[in-house]
Backbone bond lengths (Angstrom), bond angles and torsions (degrees), N, CA, C in turn:
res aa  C-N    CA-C-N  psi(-1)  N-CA   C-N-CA  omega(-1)  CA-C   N-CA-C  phi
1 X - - - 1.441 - - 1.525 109.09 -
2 X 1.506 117.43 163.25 1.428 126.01 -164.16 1.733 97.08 -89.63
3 X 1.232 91.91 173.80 1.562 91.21 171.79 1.301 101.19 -99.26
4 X 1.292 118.17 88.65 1.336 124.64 160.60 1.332 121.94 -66.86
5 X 1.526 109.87 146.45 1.295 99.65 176.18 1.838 131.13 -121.56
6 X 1.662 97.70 93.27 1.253 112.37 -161.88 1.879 135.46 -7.54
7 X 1.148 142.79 145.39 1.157 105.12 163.85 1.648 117.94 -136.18
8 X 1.223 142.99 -115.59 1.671 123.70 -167.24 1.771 70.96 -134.25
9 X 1.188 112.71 -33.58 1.613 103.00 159.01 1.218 159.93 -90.09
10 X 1.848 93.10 8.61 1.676 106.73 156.63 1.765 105.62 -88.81
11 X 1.149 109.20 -19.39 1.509 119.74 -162.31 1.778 116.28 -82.39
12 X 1.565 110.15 -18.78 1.551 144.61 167.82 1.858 80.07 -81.69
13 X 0.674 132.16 -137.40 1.787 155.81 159.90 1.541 100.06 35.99
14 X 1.813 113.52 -41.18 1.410 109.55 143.99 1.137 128.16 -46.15
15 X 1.123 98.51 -88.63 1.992 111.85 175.93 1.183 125.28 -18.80
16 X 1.848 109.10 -37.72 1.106 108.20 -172.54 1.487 115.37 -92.89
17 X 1.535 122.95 -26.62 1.469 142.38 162.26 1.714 100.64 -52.04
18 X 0.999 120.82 -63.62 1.826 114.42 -168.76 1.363 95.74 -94.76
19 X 1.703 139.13 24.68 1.855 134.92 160.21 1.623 87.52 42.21
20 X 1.202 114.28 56.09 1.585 112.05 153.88 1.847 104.94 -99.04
21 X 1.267 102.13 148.67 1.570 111.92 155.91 1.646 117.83 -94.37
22 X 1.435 100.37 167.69 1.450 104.63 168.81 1.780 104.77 -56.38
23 X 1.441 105.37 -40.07 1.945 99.92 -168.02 1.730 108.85 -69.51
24 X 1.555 102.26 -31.04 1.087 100.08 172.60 1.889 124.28 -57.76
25 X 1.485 98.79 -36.31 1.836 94.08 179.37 1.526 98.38 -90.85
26 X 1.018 118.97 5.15 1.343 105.76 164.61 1.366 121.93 -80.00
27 X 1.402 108.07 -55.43 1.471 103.44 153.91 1.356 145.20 -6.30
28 X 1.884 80.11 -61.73 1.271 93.61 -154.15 2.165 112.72 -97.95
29 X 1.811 93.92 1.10 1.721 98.83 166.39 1.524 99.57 -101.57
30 X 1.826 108.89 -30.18 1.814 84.70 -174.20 1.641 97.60 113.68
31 X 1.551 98.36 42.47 1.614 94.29 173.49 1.650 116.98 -165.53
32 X 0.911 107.64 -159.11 1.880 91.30 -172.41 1.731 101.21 -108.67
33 X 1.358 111.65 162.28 1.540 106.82 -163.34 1.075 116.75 -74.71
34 X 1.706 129.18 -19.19 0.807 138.69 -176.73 1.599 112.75 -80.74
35 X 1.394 122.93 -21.42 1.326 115.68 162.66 1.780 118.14 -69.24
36 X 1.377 99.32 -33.71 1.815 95.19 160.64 1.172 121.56 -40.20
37 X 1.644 110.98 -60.44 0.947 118.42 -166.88 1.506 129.38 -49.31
38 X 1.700 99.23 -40.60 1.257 118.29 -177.84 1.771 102.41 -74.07
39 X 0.844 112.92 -39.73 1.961 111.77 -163.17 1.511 99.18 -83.15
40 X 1.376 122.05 -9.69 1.817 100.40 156.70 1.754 107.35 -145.49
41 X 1.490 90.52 85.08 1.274 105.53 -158.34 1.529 87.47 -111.07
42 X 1.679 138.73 123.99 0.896 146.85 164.68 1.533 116.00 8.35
43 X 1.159 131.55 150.63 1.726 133.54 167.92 2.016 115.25 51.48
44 X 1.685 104.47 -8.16 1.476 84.45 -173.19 1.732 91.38 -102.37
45 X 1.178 104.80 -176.37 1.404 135.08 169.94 2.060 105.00 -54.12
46 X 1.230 116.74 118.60 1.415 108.52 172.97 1.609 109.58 -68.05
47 X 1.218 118.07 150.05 1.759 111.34 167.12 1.065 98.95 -83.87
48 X 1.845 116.78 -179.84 1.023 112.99 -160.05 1.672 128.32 -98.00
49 X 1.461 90.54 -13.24 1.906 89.90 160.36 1.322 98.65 -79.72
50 X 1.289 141.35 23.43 1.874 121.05 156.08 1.478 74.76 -98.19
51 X 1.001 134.99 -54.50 1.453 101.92 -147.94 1.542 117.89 -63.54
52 X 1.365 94.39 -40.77 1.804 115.01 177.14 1.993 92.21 -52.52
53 X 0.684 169.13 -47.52 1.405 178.67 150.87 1.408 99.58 -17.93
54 X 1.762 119.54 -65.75 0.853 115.43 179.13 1.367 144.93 -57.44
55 X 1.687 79.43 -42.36 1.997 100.22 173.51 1.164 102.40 -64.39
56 X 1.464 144.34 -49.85 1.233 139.34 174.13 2.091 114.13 -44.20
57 X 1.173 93.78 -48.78 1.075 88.40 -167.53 1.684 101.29 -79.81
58 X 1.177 155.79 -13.97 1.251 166.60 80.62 1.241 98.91 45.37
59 X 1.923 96.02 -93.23 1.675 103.67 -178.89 0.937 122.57 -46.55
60 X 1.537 125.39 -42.79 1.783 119.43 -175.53 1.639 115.09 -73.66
61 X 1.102 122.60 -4.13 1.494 110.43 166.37 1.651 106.28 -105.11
62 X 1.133 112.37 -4.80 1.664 103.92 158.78 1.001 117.55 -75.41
63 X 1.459 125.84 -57.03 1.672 120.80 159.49 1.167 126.73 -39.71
64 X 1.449 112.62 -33.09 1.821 94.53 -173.81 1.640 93.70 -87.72
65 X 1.156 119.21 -15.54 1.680 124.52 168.94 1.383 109.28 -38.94
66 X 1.171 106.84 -62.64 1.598 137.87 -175.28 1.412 112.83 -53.87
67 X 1.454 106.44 -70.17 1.630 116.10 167.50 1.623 99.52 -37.55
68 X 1.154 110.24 -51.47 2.002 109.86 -151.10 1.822 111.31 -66.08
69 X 1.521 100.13 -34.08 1.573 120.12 159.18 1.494 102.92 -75.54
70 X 0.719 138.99 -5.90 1.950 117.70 -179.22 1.645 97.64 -106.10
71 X 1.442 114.16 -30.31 1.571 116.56 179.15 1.477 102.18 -62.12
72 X 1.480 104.55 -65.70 1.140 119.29 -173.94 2.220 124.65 -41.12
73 X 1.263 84.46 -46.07 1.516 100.91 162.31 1.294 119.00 -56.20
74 X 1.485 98.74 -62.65 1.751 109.42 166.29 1.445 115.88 -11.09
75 X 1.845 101.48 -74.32 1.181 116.39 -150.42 1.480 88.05 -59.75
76 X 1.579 120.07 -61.71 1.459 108.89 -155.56 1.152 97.09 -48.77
77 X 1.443 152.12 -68.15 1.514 145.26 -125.90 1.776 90.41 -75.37
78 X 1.201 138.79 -23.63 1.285 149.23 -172.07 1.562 101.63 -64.36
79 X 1.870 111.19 -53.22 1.316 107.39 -153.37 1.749 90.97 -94.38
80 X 1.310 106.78 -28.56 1.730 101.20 163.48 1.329 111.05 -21.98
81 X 1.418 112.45 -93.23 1.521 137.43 147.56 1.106 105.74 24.65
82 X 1.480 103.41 -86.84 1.415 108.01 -164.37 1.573 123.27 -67.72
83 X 1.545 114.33 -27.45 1.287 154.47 174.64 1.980 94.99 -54.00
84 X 1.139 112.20 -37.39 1.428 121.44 -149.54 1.380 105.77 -97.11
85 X 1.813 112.30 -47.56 1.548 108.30 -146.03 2.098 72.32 -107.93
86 X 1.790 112.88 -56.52 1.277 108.04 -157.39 1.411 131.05 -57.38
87 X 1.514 116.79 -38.89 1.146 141.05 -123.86 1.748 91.01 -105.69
88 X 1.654 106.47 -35.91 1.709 91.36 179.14 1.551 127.66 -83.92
89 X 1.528 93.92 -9.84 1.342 115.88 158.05 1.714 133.99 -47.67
90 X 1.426 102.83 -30.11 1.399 113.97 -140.69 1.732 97.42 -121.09
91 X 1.145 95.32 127.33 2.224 103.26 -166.05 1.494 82.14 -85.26
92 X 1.581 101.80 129.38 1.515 105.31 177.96 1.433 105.63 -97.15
93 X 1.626 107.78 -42.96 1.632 111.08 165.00 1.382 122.32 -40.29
94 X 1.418 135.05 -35.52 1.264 137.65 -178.18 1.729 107.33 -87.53
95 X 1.346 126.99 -45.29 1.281 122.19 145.36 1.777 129.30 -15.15
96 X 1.467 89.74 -78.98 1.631 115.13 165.87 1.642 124.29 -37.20
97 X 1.656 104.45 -40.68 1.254 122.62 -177.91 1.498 115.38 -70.37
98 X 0.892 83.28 -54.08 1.332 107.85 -154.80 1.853 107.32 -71.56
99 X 1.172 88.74 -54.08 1.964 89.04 153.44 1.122 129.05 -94.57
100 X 1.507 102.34 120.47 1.228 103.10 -166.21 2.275 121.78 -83.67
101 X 1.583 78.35 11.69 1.920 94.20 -175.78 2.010 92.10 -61.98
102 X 1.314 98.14 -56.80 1.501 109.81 -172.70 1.728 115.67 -53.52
């Protein structure tokens, strides 16, 4: 990842993606909500567990990005496959015929 440079509005866009509250990251660094509030408060500088928050949350939708293209690939090379070895094998006319749903 780039060195992005976080802002109080990737850090909202968090919150709102994982339905966290301010009390909730308070909790969850070990401080009162109202110091959240204040440390990514519009126009200033984020501290650095917002940013660490962010990058985390950053990285994990690139990975599942990643995963979602490697599945996705998967599948095609799968139906290739089947497309390749099964399919010239297989009398579609007698299929077709033969049931009469088709």
């Amino acid at each position: 990842m780039s060195n992005k440079q976080f802002t109080s509005e990737d850090f909202k866009a968090m919150k709102k993606a994982l339905k966290l509250t301010n009390k909730d990251i308070a909790n969850i660094i070990g401080t009162g909500e109202t110091n959240v509030k204040i440390q990514t408060a519009p126009g200033k500088p984020l501290s650095t567990w917002a940013k660490a928050f962010c990058w985390t949350f950053e990285k994990m939708k690139q990975l599942e990005s990643e995963k979602m293209k490697i599945h996705i690939s998967g599948g095609e090379k799968k139906w290739q496959t089947f497309q390749n070895t099964l399919l010239p094998f297989t009398d579609l006319n007698r299929i077709f015929k033969s049931n009469s749903n088709f």
